[in-house]
C-alpha positions as CSV (number, residue, x, y, z in Angstrom):
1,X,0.0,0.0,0.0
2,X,2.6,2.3,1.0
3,X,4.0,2.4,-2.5
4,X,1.1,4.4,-3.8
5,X,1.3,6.8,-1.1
6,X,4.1,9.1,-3.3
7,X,2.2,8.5,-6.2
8,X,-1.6,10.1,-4.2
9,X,0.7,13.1,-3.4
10,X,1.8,13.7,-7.2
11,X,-2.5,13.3,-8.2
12,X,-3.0,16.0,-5.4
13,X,-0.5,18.1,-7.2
14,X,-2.3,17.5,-10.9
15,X,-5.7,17.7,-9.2
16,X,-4.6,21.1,-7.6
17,X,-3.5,22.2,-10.7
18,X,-6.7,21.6,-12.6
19,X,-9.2,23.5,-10.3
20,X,-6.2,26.0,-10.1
21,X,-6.9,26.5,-14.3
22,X,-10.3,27.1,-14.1
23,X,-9.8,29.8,-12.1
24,X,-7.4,31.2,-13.9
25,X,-10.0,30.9,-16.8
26,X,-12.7,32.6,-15.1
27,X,-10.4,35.4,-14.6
28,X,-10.2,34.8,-10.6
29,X,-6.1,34.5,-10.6
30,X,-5.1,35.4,-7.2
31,X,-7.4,32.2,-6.1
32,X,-5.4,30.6,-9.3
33,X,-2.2,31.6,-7.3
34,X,-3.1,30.0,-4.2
35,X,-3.7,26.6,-6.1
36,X,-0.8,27.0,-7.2
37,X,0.6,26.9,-3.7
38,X,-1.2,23.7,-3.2
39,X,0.4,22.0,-5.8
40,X,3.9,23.2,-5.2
41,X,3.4,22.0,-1.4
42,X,2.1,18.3,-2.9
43,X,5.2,18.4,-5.7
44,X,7.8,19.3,-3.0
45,X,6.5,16.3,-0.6
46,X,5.8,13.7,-3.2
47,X,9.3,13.4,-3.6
48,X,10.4,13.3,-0.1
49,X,8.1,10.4,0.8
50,X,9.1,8.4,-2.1
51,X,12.9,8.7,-0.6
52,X,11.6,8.0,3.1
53,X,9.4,5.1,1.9
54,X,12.3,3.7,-0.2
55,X,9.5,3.6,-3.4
56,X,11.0,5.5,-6.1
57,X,9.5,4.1,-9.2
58,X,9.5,4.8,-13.4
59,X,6.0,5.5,-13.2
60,X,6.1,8.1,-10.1
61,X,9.1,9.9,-12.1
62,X,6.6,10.1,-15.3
63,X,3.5,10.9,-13.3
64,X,5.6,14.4,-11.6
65,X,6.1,15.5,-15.0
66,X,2.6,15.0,-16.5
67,X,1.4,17.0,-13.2
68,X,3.7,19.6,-13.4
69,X,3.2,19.9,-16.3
70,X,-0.7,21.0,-16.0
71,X,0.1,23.0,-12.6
72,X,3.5,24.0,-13.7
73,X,3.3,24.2,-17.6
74,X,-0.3,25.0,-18.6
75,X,-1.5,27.0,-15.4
76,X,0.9,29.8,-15.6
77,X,0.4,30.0,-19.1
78,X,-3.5,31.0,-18.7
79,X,-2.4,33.2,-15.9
80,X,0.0,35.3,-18.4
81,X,-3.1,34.5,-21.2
82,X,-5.4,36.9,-18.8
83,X,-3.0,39.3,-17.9
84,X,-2.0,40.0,-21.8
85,X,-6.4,40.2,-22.6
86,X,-6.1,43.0,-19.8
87,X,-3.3,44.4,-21.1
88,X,-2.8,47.7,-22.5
89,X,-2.3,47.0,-26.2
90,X,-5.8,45.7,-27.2
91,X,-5.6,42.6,-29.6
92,X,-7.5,39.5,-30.2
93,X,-4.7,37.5,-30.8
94,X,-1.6,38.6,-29.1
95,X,-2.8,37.2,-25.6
96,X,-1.8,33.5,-26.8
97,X,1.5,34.6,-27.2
98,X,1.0,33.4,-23.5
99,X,1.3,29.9,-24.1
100,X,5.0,30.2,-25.4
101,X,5.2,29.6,-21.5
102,X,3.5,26.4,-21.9
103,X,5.2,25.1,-24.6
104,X,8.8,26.0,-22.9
105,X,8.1,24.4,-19.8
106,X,7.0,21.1,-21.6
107,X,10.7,21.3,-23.0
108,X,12.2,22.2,-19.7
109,X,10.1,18.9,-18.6
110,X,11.3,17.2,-21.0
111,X,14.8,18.2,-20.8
112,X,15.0,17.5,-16.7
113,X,13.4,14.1,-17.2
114,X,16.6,13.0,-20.0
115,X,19.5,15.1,-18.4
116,X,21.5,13.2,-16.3
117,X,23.1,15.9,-14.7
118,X,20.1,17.2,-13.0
119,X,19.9,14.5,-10.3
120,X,20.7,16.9,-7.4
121,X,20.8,20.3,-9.2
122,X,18.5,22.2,-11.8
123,X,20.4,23.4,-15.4
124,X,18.0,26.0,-16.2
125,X,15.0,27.6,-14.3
126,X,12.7,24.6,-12.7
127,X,8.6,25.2,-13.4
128,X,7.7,25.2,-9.9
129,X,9.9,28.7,-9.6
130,X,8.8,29.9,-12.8
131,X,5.0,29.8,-12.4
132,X,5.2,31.2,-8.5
133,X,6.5,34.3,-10.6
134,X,3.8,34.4,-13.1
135,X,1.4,33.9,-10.7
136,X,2.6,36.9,-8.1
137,X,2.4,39.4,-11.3
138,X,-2.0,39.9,-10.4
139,X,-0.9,40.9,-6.6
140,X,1.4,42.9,-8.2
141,X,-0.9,44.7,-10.6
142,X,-3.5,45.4,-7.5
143,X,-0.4,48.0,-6.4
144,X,1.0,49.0,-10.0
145,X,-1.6,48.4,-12.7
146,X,0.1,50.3,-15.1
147,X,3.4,48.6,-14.6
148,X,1.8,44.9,-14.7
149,X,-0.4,46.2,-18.1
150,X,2.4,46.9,-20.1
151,X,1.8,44.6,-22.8
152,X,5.8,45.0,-24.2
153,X,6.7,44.0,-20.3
154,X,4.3,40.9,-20.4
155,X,6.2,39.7,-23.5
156,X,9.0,40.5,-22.2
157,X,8.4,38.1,-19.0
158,X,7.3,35.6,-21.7
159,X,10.2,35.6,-23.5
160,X,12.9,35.8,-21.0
161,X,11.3,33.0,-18.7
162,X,10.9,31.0,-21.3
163,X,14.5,31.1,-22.5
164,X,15.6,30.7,-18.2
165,X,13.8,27.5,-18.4
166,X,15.6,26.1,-21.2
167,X,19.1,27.6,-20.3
168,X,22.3,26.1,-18.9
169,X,22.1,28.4,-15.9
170,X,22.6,25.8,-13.3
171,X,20.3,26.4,-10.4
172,X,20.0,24.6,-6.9
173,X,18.2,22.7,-5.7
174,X,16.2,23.0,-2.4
175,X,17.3,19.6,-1.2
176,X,20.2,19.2,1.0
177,X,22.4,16.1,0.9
178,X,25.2,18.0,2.8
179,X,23.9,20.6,5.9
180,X,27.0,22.0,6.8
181,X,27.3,26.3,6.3
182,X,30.6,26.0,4.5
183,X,29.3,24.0,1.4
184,X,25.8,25.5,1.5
185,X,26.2,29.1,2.7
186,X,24.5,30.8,-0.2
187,X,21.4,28.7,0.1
188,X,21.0,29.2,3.9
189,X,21.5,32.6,2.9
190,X,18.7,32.7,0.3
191,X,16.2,31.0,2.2
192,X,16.8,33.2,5.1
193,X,16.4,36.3,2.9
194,X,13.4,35.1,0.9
195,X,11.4,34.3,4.3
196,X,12.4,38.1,5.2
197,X,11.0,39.4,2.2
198,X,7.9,37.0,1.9
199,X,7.1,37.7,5.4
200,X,6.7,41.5,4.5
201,X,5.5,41.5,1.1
202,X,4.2,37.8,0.4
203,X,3.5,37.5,-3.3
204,X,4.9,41.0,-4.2
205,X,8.4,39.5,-2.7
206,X,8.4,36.7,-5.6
207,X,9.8,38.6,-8.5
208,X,12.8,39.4,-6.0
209,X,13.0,36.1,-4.8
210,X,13.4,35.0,-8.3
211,X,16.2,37.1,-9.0
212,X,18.1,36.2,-5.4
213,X,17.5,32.3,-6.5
214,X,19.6,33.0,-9.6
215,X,22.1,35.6,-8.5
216,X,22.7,32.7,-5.4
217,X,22.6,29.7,-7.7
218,X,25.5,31.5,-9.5
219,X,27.7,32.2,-6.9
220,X,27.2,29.1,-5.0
221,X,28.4,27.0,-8.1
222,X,31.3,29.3,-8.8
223,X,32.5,29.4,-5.6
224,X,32.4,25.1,-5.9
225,X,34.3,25.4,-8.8
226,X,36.8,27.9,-7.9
């Protein structure tokens, strides 16, 4: 029995994702965002029970991917699809642009599920990161509307956070092997610094935390190398 426990987890994520999409659809995105948060809750703990319950599997690895990829992959893109409809250059068609997203995280998907060398590190920006950004863009349009309906910044997001997930920017993972400061300073810095900043500006910090998890990811594998 215990074997399908992981599994339940990973359906928890997909099923998270899917009310988080209609939502989204309906136009209701910050309750999009908290699903969101569901899913990236079940995604981080699916995982971590599979390794406590020794019941890794082919199937669970496969299953992660097809759910991340509707919570992950499609969700953000129908976030980003809304926020373009809103946005300040009227068009019927330039809001699908949006799904560039979609079809960039399937590759990052993809990608992870082939690469060999992301078995305890991410090369390029991981989905779960990328559509906690996307989502945080509505809380921040509540404070700067004029900022968030820029349609040349939308596509702008589109296109550079596409291109981050498919990059060879190597970024950490979350998920420590080793505990000690000296080899994993710059995360316990991060995470300290994100909780500061999500602590006072909850979704508004995300864009920031965003740009710390990169800037750290850097320095924390050049200083390995060097």
């Amino acid at each position: 029995m215990k074997k399908h426990i992981p599994n339940a987890i990973t359906c928890a994520n997909l099923f998270s994702g899917c009310i988080g999409i209609v939502f989204a659809f309906k136009g209701e995105l910050e309750l999009a965002a908290y699903f969101v948060l569901l899913s990236g809750i079940f995604d981080f703990f699916d995982g971590m029970v599979a390794r406590l319950l020794h019941v890794k599997s082919a199937i669970g690895k496969e299953l992660d991917s097809l759910a991340d990829m509707v919570s992950f992959g499609f969700l953000p893109g129908v976030v980003m699809f809304q926020l373009l409809k809103l946005s300040d250059y009227n068009s019927e068609y330039l809001p699908y642009l949006a799904f560039i997203i979609t079809v960039f995280s399937a590759l990052r998907l993809a990608k992870f599920n082939i690469d060999e060398r992301q078995t305890e590190e991410f090369i390029g920006l991981n989905t779960p990161m990328n559509t906690l950004f996307i989502v945080s863009l509505p809380f921040i349009a509540k404070d700067y509307p004029t900022i968030i309906g820029s349609t040349m910044l939308l596509l702008g997001i589109v296109a550079i956070t596409s291109f981050l997930l498919v990059s060879e920017i190597k970024i950490f993972s979350l998920k420590f092997s080793d505990k000690t400061w000296v080899k994993n300073k710059f995360k316990f810095i991060f995470l300290i610094l994100s909780a500061i900043l999500l602590i006072a500006l909850q979704f508004v910090a995300i864009p920031f935390v965003l740009v710390l998890y990169i800037a750290f990811s850097v320095l924390h594998f050049r200083t390995q190398k060097i």
